[in-house]
Backbone as JSON, one array per atom type, in Angstrom:
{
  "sequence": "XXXXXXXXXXXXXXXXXXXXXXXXXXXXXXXXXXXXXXXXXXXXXXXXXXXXXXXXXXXXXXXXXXXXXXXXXXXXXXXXXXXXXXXXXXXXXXXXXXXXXXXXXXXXXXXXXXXXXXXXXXXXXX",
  "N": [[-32.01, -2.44, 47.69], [-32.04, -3.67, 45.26], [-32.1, -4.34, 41.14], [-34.36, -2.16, 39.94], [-37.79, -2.93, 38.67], [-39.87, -3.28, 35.95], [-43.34, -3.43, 34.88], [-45.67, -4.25, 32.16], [-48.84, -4.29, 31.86], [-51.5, -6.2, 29.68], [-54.51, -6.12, 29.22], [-57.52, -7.36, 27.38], [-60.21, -5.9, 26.06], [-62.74, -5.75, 27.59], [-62.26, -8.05, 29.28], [-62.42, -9.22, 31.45], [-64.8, -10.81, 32.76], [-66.27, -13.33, 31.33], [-68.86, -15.39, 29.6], [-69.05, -18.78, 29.69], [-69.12, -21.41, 27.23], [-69.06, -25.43, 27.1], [-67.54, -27.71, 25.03], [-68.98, -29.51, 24.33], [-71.49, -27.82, 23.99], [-73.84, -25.26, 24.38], [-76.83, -22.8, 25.48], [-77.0, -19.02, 25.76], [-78.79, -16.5, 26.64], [-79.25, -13.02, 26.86], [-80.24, -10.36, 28.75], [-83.01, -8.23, 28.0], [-82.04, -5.63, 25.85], [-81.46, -2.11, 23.79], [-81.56, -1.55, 20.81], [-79.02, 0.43, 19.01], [-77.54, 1.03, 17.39], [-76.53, 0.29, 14.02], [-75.64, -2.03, 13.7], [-74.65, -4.47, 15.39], [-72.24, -5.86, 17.57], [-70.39, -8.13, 19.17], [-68.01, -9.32, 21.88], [-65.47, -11.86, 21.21], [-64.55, -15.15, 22.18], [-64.01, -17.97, 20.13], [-62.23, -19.98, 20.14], [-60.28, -22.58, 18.9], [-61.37, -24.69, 18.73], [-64.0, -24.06, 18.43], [-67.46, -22.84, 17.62], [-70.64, -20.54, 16.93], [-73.39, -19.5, 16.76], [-75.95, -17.12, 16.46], [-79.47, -15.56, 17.76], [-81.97, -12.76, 17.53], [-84.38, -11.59, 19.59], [-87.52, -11.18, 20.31], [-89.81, -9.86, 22.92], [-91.13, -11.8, 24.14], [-89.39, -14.42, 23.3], [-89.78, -15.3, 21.11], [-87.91, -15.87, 18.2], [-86.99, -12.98, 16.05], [-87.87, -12.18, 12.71], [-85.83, -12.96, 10.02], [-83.6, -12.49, 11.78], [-82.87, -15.07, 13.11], [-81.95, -18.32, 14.5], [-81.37, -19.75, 11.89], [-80.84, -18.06, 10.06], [-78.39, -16.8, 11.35], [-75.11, -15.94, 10.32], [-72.41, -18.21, 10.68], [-70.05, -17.89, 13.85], [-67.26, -18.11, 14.37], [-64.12, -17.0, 15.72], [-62.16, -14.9, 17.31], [-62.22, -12.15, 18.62], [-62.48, -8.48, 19.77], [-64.39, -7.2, 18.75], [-66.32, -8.4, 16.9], [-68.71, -7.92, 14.14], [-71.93, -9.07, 14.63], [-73.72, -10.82, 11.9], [-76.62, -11.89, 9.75], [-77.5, -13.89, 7.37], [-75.22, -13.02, 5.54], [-75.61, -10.17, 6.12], [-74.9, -7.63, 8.28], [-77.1, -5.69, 9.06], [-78.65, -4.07, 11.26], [-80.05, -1.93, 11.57], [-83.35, -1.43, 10.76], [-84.29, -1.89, 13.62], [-83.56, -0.22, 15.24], [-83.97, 1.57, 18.02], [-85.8, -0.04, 18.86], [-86.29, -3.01, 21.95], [-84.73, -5.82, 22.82], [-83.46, -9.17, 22.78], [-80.82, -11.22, 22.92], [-79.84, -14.37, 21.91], [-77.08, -16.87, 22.21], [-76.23, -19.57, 20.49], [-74.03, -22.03, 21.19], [-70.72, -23.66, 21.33], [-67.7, -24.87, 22.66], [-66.91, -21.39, 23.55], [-66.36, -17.85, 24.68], [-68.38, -15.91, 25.83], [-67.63, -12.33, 26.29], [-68.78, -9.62, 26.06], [-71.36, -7.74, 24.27], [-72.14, -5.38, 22.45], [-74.59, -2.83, 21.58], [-74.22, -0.97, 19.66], [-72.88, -1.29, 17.79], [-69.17, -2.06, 16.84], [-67.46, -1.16, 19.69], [-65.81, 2.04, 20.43], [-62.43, 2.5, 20.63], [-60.06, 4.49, 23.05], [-57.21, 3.42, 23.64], [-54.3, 3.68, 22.82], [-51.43, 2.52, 21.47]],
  "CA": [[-33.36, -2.69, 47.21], [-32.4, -4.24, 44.25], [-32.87, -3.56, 40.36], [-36.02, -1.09, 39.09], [-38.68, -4.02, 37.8], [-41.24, -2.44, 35.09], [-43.97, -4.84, 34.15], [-46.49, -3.92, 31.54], [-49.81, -5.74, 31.49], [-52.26, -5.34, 28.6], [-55.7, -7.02, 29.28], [-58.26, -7.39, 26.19], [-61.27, -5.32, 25.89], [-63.79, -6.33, 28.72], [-61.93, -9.48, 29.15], [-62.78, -9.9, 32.73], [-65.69, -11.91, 33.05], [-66.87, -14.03, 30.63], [-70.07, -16.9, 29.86], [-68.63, -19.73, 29.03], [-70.36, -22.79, 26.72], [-68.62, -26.07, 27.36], [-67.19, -28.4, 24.04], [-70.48, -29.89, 24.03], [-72.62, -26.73, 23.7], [-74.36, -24.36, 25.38], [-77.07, -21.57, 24.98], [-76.98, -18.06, 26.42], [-80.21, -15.24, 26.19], [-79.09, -12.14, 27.14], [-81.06, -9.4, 29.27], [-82.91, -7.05, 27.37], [-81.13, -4.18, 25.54], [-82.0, -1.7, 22.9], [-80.69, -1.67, 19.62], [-78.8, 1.96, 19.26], [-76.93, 1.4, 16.25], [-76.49, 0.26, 12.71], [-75.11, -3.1, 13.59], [-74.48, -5.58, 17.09], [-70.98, -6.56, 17.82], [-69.66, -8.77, 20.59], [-66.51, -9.73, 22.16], [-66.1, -13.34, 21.21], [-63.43, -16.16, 21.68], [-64.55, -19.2, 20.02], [-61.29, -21.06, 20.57], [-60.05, -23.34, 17.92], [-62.07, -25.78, 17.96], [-65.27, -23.77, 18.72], [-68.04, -21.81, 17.01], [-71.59, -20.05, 17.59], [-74.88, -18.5, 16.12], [-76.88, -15.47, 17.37], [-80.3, -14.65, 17.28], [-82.27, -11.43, 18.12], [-85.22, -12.6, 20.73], [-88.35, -10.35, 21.08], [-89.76, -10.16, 24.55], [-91.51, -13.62, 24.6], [-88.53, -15.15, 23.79], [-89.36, -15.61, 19.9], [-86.86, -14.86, 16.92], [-87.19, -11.97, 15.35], [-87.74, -13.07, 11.3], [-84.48, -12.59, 9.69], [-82.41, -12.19, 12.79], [-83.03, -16.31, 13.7], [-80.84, -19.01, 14.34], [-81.15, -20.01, 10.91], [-80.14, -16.94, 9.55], [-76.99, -16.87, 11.56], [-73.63, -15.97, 10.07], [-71.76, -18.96, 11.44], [-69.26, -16.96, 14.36], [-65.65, -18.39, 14.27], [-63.66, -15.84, 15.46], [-61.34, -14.23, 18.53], [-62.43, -10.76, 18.44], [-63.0, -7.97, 20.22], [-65.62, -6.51, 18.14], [-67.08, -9.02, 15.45], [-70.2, -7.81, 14.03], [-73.19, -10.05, 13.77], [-74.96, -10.97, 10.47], [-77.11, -12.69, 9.44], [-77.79, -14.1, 5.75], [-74.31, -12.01, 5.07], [-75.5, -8.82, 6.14], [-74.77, -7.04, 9.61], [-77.85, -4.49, 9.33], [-80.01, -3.92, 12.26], [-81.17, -0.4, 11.41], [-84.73, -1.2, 11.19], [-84.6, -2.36, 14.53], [-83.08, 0.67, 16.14], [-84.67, 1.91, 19.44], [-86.43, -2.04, 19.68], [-86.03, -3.69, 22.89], [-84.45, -7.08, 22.17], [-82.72, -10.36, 23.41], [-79.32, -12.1, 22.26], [-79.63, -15.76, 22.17], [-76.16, -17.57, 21.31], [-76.28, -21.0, 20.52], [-72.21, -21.85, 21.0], [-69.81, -24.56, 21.95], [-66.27, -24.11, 23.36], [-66.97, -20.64, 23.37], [-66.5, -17.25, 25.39], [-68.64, -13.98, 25.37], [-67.24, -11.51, 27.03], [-69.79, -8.45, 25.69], [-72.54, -7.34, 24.1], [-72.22, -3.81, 22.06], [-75.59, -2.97, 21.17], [-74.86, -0.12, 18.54], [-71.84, -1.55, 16.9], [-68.05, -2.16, 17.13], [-67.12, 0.31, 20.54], [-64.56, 3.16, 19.72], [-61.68, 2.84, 22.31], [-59.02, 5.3, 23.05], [-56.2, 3.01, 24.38], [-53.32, 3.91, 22.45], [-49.95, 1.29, 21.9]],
  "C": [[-33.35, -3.46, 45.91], [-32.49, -3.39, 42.35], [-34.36, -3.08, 40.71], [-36.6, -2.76, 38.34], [-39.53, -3.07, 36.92], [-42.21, -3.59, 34.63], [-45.34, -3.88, 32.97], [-47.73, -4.78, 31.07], [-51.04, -4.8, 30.43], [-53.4, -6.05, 28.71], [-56.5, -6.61, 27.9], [-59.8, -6.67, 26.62], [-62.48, -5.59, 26.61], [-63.62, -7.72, 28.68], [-61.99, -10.01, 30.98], [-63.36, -10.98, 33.22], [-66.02, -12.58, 31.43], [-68.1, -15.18, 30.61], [-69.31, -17.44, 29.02], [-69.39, -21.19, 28.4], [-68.68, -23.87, 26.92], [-68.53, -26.64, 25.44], [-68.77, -29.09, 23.52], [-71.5, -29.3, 23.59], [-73.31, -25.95, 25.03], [-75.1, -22.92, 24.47], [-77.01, -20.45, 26.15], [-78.21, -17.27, 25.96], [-79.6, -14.4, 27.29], [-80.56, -11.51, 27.64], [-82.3, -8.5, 28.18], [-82.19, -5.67, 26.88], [-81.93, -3.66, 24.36], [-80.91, -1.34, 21.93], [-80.41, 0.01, 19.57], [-78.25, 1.86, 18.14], [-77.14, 0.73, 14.99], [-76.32, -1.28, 12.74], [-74.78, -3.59, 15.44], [-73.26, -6.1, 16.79], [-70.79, -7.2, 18.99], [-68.42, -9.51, 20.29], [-66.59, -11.06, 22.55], [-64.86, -14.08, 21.3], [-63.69, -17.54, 21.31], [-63.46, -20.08, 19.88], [-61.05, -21.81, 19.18], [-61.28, -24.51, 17.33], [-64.4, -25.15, 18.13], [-66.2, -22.97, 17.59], [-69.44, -20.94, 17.67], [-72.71, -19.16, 16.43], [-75.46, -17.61, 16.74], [-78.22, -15.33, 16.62], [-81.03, -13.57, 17.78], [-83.89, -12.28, 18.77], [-86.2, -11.29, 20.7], [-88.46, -10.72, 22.44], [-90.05, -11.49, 25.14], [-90.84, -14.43, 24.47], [-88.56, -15.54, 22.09], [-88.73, -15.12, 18.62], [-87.89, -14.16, 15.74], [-86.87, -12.56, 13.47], [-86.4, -12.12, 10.77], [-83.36, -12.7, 10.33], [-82.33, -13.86, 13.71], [-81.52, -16.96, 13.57], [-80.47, -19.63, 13.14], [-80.8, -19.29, 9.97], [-79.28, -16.51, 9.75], [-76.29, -16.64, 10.69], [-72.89, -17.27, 11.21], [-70.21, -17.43, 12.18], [-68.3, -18.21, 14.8], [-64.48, -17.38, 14.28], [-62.97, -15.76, 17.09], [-60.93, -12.77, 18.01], [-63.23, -10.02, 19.14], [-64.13, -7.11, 19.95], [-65.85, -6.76, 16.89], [-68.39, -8.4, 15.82], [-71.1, -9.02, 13.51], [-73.86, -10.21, 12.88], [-75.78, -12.23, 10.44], [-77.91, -13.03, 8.09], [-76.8, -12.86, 5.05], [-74.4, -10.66, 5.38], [-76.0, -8.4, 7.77], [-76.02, -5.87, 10.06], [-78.73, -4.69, 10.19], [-80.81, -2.33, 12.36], [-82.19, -0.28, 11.82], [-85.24, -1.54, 12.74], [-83.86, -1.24, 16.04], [-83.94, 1.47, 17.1], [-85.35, 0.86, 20.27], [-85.66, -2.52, 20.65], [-85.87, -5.18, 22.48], [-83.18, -7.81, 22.83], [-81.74, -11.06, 22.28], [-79.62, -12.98, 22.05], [-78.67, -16.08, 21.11], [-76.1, -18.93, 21.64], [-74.64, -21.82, 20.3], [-71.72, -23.03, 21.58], [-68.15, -24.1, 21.84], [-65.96, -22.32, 23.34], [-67.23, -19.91, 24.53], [-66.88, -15.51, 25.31], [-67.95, -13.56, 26.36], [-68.03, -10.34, 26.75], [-70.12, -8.41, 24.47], [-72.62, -5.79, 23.61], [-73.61, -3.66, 21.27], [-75.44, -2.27, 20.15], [-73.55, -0.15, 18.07], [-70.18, -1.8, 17.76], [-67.81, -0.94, 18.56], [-65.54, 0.57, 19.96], [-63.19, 2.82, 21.33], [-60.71, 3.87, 21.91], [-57.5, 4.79, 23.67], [-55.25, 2.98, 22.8], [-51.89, 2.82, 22.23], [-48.88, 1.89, 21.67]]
}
């Protein structure tokens, strides 16, 4: 039969699917969700040459003041749980139990999720 093989595979944090924006650009608007925590993280790979903005969307589709695309934190990053700010500061408190929309405005870039009430806790061990 041969040696024993062992392989060990380690996939990244809901790295399954992803939306992808092309070099050129691309926006995304998320579903509705409700804000549960202190702060919004998502799992982001903006690639070298990529970046991306976020804003928070009431239901009609218009930004929430403060949480706009002009209030962005520019997102440059390959991480499984960057938090979003905007004008330096990650707080969505006042907006906790509000029903509310993503919109990322991104090029060469790949979400992979959407944590509505901050960084998620994992238990995977190394």
């Amino acid at each position: 039969f041969g040696d024993p093989i062992v392989f060990r595979l380690r996939q990244r944090l809901d790295g399954f699917v992803s939306a992808d924006s092309q070099y050129t650009g691309g926006e995304l608007v998320t579903r509705p969700f409700e804000v549960t925590g202190e702060t919004i993280a998502v799992n982001i790979d903006t690639s070298a040459s990529g970046c991306a903005k976020a804003a928070l969307l009431v239901e009609d589709g218009r930004e929430l003041d403060g949480y706009g695309l002009e209030d962005s934190d520019l997102l440059h990053a390959n991480d499984t749980a960057r938090v979003l700010s905007w004008r330096k500061s990650p707080d969505v408190s006042p907006l906790r139990g509000r029903k509310v929309r993503l919109l990322l405005r991104s090029r060469a870039t790949k979400l992979y999720a959407v944590y509505p009430g901050g960084p998620p806790r994992t238990s995977v061990s190394e």
